[in-house]
C-alpha positions as CSV (number, residue, x, y, z in Angstrom):
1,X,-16.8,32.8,71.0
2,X,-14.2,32.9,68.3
3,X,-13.0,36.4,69.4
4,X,-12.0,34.3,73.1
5,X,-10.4,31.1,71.5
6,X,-7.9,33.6,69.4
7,X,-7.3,35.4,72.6
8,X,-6.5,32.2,74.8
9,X,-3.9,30.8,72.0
10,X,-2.2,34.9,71.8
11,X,-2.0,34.5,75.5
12,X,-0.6,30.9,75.5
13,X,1.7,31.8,73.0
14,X,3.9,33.9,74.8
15,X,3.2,36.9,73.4
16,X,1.6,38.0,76.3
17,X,3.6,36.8,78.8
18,X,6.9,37.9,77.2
19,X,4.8,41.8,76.9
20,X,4.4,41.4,80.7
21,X,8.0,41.2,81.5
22,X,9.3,43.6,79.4
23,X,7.0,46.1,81.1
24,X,7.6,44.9,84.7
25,X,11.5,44.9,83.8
26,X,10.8,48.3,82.3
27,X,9.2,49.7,85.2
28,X,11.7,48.8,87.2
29,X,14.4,50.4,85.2
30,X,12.5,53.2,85.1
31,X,12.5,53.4,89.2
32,X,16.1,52.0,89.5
33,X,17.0,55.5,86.7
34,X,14.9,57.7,88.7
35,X,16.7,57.1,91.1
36,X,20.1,57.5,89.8
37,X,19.0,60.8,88.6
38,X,17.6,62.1,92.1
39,X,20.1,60.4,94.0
40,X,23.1,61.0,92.1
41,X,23.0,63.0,88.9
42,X,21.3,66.0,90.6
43,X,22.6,66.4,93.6
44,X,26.3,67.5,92.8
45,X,24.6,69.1,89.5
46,X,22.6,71.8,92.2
47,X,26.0,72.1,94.3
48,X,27.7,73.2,90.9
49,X,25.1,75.7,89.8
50,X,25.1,77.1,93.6
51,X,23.7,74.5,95.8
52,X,20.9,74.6,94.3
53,X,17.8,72.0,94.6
54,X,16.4,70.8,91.5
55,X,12.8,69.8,93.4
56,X,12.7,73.3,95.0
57,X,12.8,75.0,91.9
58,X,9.6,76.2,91.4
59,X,7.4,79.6,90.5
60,X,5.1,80.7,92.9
61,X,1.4,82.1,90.7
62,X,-0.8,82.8,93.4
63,X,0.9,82.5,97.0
64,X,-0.9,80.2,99.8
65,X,-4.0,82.3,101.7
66,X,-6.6,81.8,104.5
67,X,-10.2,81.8,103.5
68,X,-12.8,84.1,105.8
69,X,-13.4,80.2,107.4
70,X,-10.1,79.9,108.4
71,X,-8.9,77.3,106.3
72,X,-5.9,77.2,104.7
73,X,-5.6,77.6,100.8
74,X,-2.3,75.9,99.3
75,X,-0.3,77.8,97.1
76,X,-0.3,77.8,93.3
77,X,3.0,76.7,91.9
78,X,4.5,75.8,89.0
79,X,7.1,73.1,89.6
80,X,9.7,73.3,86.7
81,X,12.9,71.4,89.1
82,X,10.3,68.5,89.4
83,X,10.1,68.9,85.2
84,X,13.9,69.3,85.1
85,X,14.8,66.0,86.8
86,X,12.1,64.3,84.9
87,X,13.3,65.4,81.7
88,X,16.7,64.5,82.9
89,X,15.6,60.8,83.5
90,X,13.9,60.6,80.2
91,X,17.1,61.4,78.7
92,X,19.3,58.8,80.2
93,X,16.2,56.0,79.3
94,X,16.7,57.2,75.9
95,X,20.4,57.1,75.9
96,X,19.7,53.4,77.3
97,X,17.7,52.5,75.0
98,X,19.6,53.9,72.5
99,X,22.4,52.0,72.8
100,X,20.6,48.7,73.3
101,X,18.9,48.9,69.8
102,X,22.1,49.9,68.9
103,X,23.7,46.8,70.1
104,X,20.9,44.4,69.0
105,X,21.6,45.9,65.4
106,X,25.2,45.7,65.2
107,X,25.0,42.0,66.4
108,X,22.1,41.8,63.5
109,X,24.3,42.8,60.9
110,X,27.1,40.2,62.0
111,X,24.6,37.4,62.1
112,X,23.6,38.5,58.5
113,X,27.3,39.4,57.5
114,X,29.0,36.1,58.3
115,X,28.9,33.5,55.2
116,X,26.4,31.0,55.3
117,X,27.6,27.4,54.9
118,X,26.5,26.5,51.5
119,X,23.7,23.9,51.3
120,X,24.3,20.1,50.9
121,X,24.4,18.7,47.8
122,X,20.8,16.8,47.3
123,X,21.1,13.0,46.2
124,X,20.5,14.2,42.5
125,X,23.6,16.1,42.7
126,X,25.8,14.0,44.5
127,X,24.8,11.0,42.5
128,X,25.5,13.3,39.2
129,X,29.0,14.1,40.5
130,X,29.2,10.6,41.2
131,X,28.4,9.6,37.4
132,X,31.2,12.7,36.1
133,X,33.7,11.4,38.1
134,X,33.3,7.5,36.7
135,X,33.2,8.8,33.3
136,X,36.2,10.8,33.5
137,X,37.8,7.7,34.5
């Protein structure tokens, strides 16, 4: 009973829900890159190496075949321009996310750089300075 109190204030919290966006956002990115590296990476990349189509890039190990029953057996193949644009998008999300931590640390460091205020003298202290400055009078 404990165990489901401590997991309704985790999920309350915002822990959770903040979790839950970044992966929807992150799926999204993740469809919005494909797509960049399908769409537009890859294309003129092929057409510079020959006209050549990253998704039909692929090595044939047993070719396609009818049974004695007449029904048709798919070919065996082993689908490395499929691997090629994949590992191409994995790239460019590491890139991305590269440069974000990148970012988030840089504007870290400034945060921490920049000179604090110093505090405000407590009453003990301002009523001290208070007492020097009288006597020196």
């Amino acid at each position: 009973m404990k165990l489901v109190e401590e997991f309704k204030q985790f999920a309350v919290k915002g822990n959770m829900m903040d979790m839950a966006i970044g992966i929807i956002i992150g799926g999204a990115f993740g469809k919005i890159v494909a797509s960049l590296v399908n769409d537009v990476i890859m294309p003129p990349l092929g057409l510079l190496l020959g006209g050549i189509d990253f998704t039909d890039m692929k090595a044939t190990l047993k070719p396609a075949s009818v049974n004695e029953l007449g029904e048709a057996i798919p070919a065996v193949t082993l689908n490395y321009g499929t691997f090629i644009q994949t590992a191409v998008d994995f790239l460019i999300i590491a890139l991305v996310v590269f440069m974000l931590i990148k970012a988030m640390n840089s504007l870290k460091k400034k945060e921490e750089a920049a000179p604090a205020a110093p505090p405000a003298p407590t009453k003990d202290q301002q009523l001290l300075t208070e007492i020097r400055d009288l006597l020196k009078k």
